[in-house]
C-alpha positions in Angstrom: -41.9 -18.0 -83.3 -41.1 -18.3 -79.8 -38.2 -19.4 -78.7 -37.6 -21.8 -76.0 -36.0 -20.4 -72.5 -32.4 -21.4 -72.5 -31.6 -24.1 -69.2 -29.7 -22.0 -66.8 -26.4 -23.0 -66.1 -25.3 -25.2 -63.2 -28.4 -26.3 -62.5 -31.4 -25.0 -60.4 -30.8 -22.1 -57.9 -27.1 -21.4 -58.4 -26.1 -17.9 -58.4 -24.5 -16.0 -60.7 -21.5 -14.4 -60.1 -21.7 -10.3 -60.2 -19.4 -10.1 -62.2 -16.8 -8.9 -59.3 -13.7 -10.4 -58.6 -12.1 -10.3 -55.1 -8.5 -9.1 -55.3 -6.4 -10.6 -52.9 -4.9 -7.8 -50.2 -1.7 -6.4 -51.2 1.6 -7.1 -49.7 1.1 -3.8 -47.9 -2.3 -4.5 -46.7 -1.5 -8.0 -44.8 -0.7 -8.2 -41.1 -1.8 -4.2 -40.9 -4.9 -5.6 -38.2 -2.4 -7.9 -36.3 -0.4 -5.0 -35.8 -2.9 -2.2 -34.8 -3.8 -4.7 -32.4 -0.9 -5.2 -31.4 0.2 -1.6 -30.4 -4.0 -1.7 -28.9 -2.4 -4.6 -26.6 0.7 -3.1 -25.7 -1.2 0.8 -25.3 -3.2 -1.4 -22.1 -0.4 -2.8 -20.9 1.6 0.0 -20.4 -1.5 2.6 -18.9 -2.0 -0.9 -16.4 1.3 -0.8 -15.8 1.3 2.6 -14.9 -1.7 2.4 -12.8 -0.3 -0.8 -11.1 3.2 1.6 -9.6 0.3 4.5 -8.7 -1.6 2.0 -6.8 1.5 0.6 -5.0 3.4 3.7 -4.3 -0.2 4.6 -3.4 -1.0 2.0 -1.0 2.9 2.5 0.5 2.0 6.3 1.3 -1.1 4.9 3.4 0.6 2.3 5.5 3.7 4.9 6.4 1.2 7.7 7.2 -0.6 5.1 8.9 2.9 3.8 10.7 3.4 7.9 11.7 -0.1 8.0 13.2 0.5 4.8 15.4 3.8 5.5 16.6 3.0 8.9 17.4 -0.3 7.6 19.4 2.0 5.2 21.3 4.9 7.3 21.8 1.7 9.2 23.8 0.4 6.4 25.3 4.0 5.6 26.9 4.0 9.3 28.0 0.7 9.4 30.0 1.7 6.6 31.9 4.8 7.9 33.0 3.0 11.3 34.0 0.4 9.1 36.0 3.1 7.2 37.9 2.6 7.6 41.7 5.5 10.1 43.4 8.3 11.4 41.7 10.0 8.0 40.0 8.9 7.9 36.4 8.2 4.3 35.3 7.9 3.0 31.8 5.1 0.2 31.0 6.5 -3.2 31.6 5.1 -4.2 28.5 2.9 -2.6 25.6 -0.2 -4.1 26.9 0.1 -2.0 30.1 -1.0 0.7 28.0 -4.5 -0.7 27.5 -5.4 -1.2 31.7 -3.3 0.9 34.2 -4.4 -1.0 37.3 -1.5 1.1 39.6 -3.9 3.7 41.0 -7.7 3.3 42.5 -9.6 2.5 39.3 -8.6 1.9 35.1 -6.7 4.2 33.7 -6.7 3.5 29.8 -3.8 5.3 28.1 -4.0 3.7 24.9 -7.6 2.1 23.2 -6.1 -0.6 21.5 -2.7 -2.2 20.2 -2.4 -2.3 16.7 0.1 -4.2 15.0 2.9 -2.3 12.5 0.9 -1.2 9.8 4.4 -1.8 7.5 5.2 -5.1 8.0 0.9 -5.8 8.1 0.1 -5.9 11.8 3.3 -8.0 13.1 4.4 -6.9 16.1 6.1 -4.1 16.8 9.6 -3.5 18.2 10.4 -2.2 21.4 12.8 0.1 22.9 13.5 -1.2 26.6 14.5 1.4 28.7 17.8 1.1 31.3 14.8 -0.2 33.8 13.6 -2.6 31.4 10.6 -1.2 30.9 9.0 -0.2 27.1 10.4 3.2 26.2 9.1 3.3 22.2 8.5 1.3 19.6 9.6 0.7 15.9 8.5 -0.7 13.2 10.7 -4.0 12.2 10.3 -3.3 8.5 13.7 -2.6 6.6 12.4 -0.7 3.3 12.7 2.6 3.2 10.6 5.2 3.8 8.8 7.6 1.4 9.5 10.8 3.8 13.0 11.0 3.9 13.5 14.3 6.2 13.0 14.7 10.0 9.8 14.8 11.0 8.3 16.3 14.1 5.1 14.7 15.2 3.0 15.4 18.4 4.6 13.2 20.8 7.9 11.9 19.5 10.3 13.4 17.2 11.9 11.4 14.1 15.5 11.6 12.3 15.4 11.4 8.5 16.5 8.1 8.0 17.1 5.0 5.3 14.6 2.4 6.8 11.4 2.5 8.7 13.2 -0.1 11.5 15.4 3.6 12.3 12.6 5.5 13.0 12.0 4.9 17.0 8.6 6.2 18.4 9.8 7.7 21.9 8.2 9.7 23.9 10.0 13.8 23.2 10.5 14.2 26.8 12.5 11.0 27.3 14.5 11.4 23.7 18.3 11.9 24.2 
């Protein structure tokens, strides 16, 4: 007495369900990965953020040191060509080019390599200071923000009032300051 295998249900090959039912999430449980990725999101944004003002206030440091630096080499450069004016009458370059070929005496005198634009205001040109002469007694950066050093500073060649905007600070030589 055999008995005959019983056709399986919905045809050939289906599967039969474990026996498992899938719950649907709770109230509690829906929207909880939207908002971990949220606050994942807004986590980056802010440490970006962050490193964006670091990187800026960064890159400002660089172009003032690098505004000090210039100024200072100028301020030097105005200086050496004043000391190697022939007799006892000072005179201040006509221009700032000067400083790159003294052709006044027998041979080149070169009191300044080259002539770097104002690192602040990304190699414009840079303000002069005309002496009573006419002739280039500083520079200065034309930039109006203000600076990151906020108290006098004393630099090798020229010395510099604390001020509220680089455009104050006026790279002339210490010996001609008033």
């Amino acid at each position: 007495m055999f008995a005959a295998p019983l056709p399986a249900q919905g045809g050939m090959g289906s599967v039969m369900p474990s026996g498992r039912r899938q719950l649907p999430p709770r109230r509690s449980q829906r929207g909880f990965v939207l908002v971990a990725w949220l606050i994942v999101v807004a986590l980056f944004a802010a440490t970006a953020s962050m490193a964006a003002v670091r990187w800026s206030d960064e890159l400002r440091r660089e172009r003032e040191q690098e505004l000090l630096r210039l100024g200072d080499e100028i301020a030097g450069a105005i200086a050496s060509y004043r000391a190697a004016s022939a007799g006892s009458a000072r005179k201040y370059p006509p221009q700032l080019e000067d400083l790159l070929e003294d052709r006044r005496a027998f041979g080149t005198l070169r009191h300044l390599r080259r002539l770097s634009g104002d690192p602040v205001m990304r190699g414009a040109a840079w303000g002069v200071v005309r002496a009573p002469d006419g002739g280039v007694m500083g520079v200065y950066s034309t930039s109006t923000d203000t600076p990151m050093r906020r108290i006098a500073i004393r630099l090798q060649h020229a010395d510099l009032p604390a001020v509220g905007r680089y455009a104050e600070w006026h790279f002339v030589p210490r010996e001609t300051q008033r």
